[in-house]
ZADO-1210 file (C-alpha; in nm, 4 decimals, padded with zeros to 6 digits):
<atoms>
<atom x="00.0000" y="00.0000" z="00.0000" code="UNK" pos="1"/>
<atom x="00.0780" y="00.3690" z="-00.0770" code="UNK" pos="2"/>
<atom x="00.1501" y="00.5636" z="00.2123" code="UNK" pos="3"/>
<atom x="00.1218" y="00.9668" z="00.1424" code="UNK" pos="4"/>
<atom x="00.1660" y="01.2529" z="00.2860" code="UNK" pos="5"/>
<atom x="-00.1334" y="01.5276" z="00.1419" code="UNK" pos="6"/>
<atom x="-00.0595" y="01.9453" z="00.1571" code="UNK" pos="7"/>
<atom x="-00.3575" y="02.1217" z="00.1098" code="UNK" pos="8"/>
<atom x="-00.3464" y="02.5252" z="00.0473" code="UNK" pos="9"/>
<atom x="-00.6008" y="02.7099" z="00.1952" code="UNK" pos="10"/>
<atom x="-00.6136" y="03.0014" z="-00.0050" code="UNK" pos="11"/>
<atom x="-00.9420" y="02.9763" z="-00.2497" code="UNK" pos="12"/>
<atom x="-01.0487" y="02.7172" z="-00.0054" code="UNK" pos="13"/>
<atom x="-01.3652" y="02.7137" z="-00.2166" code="UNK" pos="14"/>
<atom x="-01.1583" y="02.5622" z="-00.4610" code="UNK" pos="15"/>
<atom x="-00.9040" y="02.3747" z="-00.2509" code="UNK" pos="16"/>
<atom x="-01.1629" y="02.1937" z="-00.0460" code="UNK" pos="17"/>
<atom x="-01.3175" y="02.0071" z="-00.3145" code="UNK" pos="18"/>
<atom x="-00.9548" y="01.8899" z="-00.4197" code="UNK" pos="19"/>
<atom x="-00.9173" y="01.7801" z="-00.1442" code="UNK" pos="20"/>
<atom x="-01.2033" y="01.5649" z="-00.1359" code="UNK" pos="21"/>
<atom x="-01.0998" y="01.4120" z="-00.5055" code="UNK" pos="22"/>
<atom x="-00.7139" y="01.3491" z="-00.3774" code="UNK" pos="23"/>
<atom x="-00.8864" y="01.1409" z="-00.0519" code="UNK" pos="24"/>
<atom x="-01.1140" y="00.9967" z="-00.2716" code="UNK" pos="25"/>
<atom x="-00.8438" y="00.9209" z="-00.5465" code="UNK" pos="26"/>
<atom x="-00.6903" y="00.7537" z="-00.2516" code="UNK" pos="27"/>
<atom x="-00.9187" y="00.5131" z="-00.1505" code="UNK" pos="28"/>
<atom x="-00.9465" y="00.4087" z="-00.5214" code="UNK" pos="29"/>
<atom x="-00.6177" y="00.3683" z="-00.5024" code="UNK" pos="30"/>
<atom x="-00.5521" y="00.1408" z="-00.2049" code="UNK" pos="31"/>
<atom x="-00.3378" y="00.4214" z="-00.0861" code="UNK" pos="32"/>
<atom x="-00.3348" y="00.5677" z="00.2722" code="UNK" pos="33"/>
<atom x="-00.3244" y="00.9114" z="00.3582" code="UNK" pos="34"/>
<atom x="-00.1015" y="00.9107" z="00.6698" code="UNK" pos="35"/>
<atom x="-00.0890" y="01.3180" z="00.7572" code="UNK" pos="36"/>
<atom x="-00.2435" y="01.6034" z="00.6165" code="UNK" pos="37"/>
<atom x="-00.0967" y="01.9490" z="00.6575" code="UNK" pos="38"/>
<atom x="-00.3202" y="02.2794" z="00.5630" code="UNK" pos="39"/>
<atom x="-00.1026" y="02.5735" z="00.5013" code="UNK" pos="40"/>
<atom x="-00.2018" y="02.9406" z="00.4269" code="UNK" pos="41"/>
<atom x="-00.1276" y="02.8870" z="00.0509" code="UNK" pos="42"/>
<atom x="00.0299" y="02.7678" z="-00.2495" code="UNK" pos="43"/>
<atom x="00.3197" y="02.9684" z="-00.1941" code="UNK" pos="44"/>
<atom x="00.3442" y="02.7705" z="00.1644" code="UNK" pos="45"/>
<atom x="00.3182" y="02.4054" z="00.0422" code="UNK" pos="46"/>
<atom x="00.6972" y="02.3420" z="-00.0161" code="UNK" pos="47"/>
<atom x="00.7958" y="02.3521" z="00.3775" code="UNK" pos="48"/>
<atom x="00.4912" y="02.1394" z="00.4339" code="UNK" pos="49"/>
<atom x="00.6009" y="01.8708" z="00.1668" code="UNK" pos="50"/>
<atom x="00.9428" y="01.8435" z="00.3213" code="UNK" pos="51"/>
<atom x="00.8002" y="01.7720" z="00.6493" code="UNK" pos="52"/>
<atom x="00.6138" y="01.5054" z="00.5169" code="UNK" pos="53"/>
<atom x="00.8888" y="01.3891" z="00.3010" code="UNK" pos="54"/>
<atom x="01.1420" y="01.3223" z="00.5651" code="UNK" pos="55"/>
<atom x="00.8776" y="01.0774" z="00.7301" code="UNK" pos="56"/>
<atom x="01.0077" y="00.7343" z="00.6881" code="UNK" pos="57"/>
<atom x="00.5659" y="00.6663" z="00.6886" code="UNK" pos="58"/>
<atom x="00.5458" y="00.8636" z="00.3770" code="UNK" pos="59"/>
<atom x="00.6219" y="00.6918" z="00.0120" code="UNK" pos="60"/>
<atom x="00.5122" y="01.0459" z="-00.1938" code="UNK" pos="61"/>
<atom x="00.3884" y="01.3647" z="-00.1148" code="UNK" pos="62"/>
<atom x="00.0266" y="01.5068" z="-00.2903" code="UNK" pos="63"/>
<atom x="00.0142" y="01.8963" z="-00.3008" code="UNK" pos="64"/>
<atom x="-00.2832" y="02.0844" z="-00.3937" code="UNK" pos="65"/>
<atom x="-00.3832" y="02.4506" z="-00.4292" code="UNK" pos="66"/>
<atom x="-00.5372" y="02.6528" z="-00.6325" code="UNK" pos="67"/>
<atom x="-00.3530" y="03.0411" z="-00.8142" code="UNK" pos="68"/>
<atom x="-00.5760" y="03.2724" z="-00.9583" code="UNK" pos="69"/>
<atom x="-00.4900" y="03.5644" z="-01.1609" code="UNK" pos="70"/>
<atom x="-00.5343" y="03.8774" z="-00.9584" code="UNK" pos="71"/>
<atom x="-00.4545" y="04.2507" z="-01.0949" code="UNK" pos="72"/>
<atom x="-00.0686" y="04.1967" z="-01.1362" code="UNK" pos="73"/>
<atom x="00.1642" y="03.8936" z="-01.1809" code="UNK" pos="74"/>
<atom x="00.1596" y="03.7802" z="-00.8647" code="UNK" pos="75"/>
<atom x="-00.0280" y="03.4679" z="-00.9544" code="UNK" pos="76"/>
<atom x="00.2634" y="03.3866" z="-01.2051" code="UNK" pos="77"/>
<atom x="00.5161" y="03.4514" z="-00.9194" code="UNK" pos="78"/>
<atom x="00.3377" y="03.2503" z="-00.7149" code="UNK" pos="79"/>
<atom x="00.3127" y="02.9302" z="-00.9174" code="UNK" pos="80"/>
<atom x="00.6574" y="02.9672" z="-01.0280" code="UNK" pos="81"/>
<atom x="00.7850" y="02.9829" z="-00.6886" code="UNK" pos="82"/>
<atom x="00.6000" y="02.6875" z="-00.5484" code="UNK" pos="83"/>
<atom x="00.7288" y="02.4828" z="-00.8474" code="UNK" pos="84"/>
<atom x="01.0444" y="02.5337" z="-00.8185" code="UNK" pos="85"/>
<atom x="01.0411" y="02.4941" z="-00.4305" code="UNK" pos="86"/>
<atom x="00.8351" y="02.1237" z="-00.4417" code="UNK" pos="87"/>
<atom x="01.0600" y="01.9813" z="-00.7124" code="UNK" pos="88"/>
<atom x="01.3833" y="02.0952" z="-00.4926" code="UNK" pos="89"/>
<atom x="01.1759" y="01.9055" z="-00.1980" code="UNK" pos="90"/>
<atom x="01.1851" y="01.5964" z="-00.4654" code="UNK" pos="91"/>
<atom x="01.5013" y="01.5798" z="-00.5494" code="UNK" pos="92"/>
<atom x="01.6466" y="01.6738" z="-00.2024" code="UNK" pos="93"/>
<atom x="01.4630" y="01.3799" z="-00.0119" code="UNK" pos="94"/>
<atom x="01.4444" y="01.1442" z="-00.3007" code="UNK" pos="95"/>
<atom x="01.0443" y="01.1513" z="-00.2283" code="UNK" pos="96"/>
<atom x="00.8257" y="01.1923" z="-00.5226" code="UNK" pos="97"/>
<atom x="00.6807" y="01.5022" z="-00.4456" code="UNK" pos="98"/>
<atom x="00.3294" y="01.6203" z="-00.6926" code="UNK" pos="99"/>
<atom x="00.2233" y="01.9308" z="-00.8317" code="UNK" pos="100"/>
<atom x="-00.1351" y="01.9472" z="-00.8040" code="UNK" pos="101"/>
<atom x="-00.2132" y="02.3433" z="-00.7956" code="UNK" pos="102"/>
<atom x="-00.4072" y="02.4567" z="-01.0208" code="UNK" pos="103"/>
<atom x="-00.2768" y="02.8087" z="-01.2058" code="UNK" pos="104"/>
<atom x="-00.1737" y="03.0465" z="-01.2731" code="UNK" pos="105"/>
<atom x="-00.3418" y="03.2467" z="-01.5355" code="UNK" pos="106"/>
<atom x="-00.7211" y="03.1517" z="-01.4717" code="UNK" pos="107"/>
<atom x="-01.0630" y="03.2608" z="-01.3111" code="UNK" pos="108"/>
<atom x="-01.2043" y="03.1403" z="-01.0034" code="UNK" pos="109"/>
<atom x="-01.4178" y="03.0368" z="-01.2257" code="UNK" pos="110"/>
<atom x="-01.1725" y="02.8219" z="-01.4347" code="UNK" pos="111"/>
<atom x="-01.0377" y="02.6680" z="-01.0892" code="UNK" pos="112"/>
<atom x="-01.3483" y="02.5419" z="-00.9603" code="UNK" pos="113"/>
<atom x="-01.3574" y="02.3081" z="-01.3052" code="UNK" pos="114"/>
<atom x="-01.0230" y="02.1878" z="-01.2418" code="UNK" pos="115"/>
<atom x="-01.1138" y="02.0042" z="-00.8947" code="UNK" pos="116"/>
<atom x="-00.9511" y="01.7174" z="-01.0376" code="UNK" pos="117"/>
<atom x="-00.5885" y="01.8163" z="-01.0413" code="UNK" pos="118"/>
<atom x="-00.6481" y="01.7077" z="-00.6296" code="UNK" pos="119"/>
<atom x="-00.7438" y="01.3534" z="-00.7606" code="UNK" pos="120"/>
<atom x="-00.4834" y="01.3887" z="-01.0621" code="UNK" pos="121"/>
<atom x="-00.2046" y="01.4558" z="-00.8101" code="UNK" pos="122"/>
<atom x="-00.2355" y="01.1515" z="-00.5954" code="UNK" pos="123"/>
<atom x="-00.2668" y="00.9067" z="-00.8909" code="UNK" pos="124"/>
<atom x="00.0568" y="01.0374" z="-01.0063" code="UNK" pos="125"/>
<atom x="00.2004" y="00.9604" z="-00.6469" code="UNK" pos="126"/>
<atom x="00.1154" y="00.6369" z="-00.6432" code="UNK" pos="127"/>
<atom x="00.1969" y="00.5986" z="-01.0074" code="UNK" pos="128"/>
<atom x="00.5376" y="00.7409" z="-00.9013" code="UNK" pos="129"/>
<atom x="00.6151" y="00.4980" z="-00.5723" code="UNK" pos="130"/>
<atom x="00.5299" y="00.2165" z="-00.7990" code="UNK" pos="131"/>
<atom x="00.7466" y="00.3006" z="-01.0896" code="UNK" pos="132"/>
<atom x="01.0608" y="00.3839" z="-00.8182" code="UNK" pos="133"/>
<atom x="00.9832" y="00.1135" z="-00.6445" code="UNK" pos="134"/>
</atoms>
């Protein structure tokens, strides 16, 4: 079985909430176990939360999901950028797969709320990783 660690961003909780439910329920179709969930303020958070969880000899992969909206300025683009790069140094560093499911940047609210399933898409590729590492 799949043990995983799950980061969940709070920010556009109205988004993030519902991938959260698909990544839990991507889980369970999955065979996988969720072992720890950490909620952090936002996308821009999630990479100190997935190396928590990735230095857990309990965790096999680590599921992030949040959600970036475009605002007035670039921000969103800074955003996503930064919370890339900082998850795939997580990866590398702890030789944990580590997935990028945050939806963003450059879309609605709107345009989030149909993309739910990156929460669901995120933990199939963690599992898809452990197994292909393994």
């Amino acid at each position: 079985m799949t043990r995983l660690g799950l980061v969940v961003a709070k920010f556009n909780e109205s988004v993030t909430g519902p991938m959260e439910t698909r990544a839990r329920e991507a889980a369970a179709e999955h065979e996988a176990e969720i072992v720890e969930t950490f909620s952090v303020p936002g996308s821009y958070d999630t990479p100190l939360a997935a190396d928590r969880l990735a230095r857990r000899d309990d965790v096999d992969a680590v599921a992030v999901v949040g959600a970036i909206v475009t605002g007035d300025t670039d921000h969103d683009r800074v955003i996503a950028d930064a919370a890339a790069q900082g998850l795939t140094q997580v990866s590398l560093d702890r030789d944990t797969p580590v997935l990028f499911g945050v939806s963003g940047p450059g879309m609605s609210g709107a345009e989030a709320r149909e993309r739910v399933d990156k929460g669901a898409e995120a933990v199939y590729a963690a599992v898809e990783m452990v197994e292909a590492l393994a």
